[in-house]
Each structure stands twice: as structure tokens, then as C-alpha cells.
N, C-alpha and C positions, 0 to 999 in steps of 0.2 A: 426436513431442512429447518435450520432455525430461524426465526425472526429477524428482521434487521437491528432492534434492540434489543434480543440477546446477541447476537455478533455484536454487538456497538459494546457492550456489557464487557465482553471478552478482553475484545480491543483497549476498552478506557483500562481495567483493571491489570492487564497485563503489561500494556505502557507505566503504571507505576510500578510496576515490580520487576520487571528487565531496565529500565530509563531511568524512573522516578520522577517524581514532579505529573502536575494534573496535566492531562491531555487536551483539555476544553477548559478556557478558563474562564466562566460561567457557574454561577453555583445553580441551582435548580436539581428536580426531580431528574430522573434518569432518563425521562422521554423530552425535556428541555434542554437535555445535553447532547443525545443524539442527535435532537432534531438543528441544534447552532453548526454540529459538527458536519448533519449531510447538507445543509443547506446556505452558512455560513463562514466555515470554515476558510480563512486564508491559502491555504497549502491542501493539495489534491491529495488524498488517501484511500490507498487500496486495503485488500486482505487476501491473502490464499491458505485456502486450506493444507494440511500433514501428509495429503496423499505421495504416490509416490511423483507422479506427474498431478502436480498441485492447482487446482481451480480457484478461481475466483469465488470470493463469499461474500465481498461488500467492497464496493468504492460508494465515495459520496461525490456529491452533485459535480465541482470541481474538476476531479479525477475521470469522472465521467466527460464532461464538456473537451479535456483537452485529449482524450484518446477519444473521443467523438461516436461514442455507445449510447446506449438507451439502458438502465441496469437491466431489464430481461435478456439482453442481447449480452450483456461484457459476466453477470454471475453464472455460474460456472463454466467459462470459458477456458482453458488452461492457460495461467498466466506466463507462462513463458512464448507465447502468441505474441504477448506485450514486446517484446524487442525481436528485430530480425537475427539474420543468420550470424550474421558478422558481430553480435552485441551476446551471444550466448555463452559462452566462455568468460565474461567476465560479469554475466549476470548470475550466473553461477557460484563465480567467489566469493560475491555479495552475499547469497543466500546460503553458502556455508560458512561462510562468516558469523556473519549473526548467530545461525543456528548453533554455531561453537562458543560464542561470546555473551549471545542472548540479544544482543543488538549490534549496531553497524552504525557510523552518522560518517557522514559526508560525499558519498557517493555519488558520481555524475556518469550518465550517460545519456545513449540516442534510444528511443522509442519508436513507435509504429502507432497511428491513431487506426483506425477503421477502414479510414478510406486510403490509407499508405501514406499518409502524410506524416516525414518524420521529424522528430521534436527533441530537445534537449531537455532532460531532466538533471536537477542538480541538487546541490545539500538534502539528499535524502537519508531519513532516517530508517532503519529497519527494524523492528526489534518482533522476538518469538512471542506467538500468541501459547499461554500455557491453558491447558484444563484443569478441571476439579481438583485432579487429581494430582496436580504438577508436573505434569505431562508437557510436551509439546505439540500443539495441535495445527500451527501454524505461523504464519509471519503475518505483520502490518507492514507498508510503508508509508512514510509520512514526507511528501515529495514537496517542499519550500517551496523551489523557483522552478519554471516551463518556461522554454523560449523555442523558436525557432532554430532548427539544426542549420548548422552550416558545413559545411566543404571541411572548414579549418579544423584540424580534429582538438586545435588548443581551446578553440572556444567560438 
């Protein structure tokens, strides 16, 4: 398994080249960047890995606190756990989406924390994590706003 900053590496380098623009806007060594992002970070950010049914490889602190994990408990989890039954089919479009486009921005919906507790996510961004080789090895999301879900499916 890799590091958290080699995944964070992955992550920063492959948000400029699907997105563009720095992920951390902090300059620093590469361990002052991870560490603003897992512990700093305004906006909750996951990763899952290329598998075919795709695991969790890094959330930071954030992303953790509002799906209510401990990271031994939420990396490799399979992230599609992350939303219930009724949220699958359109978390899926997301994540074909991207995968066709290389990223996704604006996307909202309902989550599932730990304890069932569910939550609105919204302005997320997705974009494909690539490898070495320019490959695609996976996805980030970069999740803006968390609120509390409601009944109203407008909002």
C-alpha cells in the first residue's frame, strides 16, 4: 500500500493535469502540503482507487469528521458504501462522467456517515487520478459544502 504522501502526491499532481490550477494553495515541501490539506483543508476530500469495485485510499481529516470514520476504519472500504441504495445510479454517472471527461464539478447529493446519519453533499468536484504511466488509477473528490439532508429533495 502506499503512503499517504504518495497518494497525496498522486492526488496534488493529477488535480493539475485533469483541473488545473494548485490544489493547496500553500507553497511548501510536499509534506507541508499534504499535511495543510489533511488537516487544514476547507472542503472534505476523498480518493478511491481503479479497482473494479473501488476502495477508499485517502480522505483527509474533514471528509473523515463529516462521514464520522477513524481513516483505519473508512481506507479501503469500498466507496460506494459512501451513499445508500436510492443515491447509486446517480453516483455512478458521476463517476463515469469524470472517468470520460477526466473530471466532473458541481455535483450534489445525499451520503451515509458511519452511524447512518445522512448528509448533503454539494459543489463537488471529481477528477481522475492518472499513474506513471498515464493511466487511470483512480478518482479524487473534492466535496466544497456538507450540510444536513433534508426530506426536500430541492435542497
Amino acid at each position: 500500500m502506499r503512503s499517504a504522501l504518495e497518494i497525496f502526491l498522486r492526488i496534488e499532481q493529477s488535480h493539475q493535469s485533469m483541473v488545473g490550477g494548485a490544489l493547496v494553495p500553500i507553497d511548501g515541501d510536499a509534506e507541508a502540503r499534504e499535511r495543510w490539506l489533511y488537516e487544514q483543508a476547507p472542503f472534505g476530500l476523498l480518493a478511491h482507487d481503479g479497482g473494479a469495485d473501488p476502495r477508499f485510499v485517502y480522505a483527509n481529516l474533514t471528509a473523515l469528521r463529516w462521514f464520522e470514520y477513524a481513516w483505519d476504519d473508512l481506507i479501503g472500504r469500498p466507496s460506494r458504501q459512501s451513499a445508500g441504495p436510492e443515491e447509486q445510479a446517480e453516483r455512478d454517472r458521476l463517476l463515469a462522467e469524470a472517468a470520460r471527461r477526466g473530471w466532473s464539478d458541481g455535483y450534489r447529493g445525499v451520503r451515509v456517515s458511519r452511524t447512518g446519519r445522512r448528509f448533503r453533499i454539494e459543489d463537488v468536484l471529481m477528477w481522475n487520478l492518472i499513474d506513471d504511466a498515464g493511466g487511470r488509477c483512480g478518482q479524487a473528490a473534492m466535496i466544497r459544502t456538507c450540510r444536513p439532508a433534508t426530506d426536500d429533495p430541492s435542497g
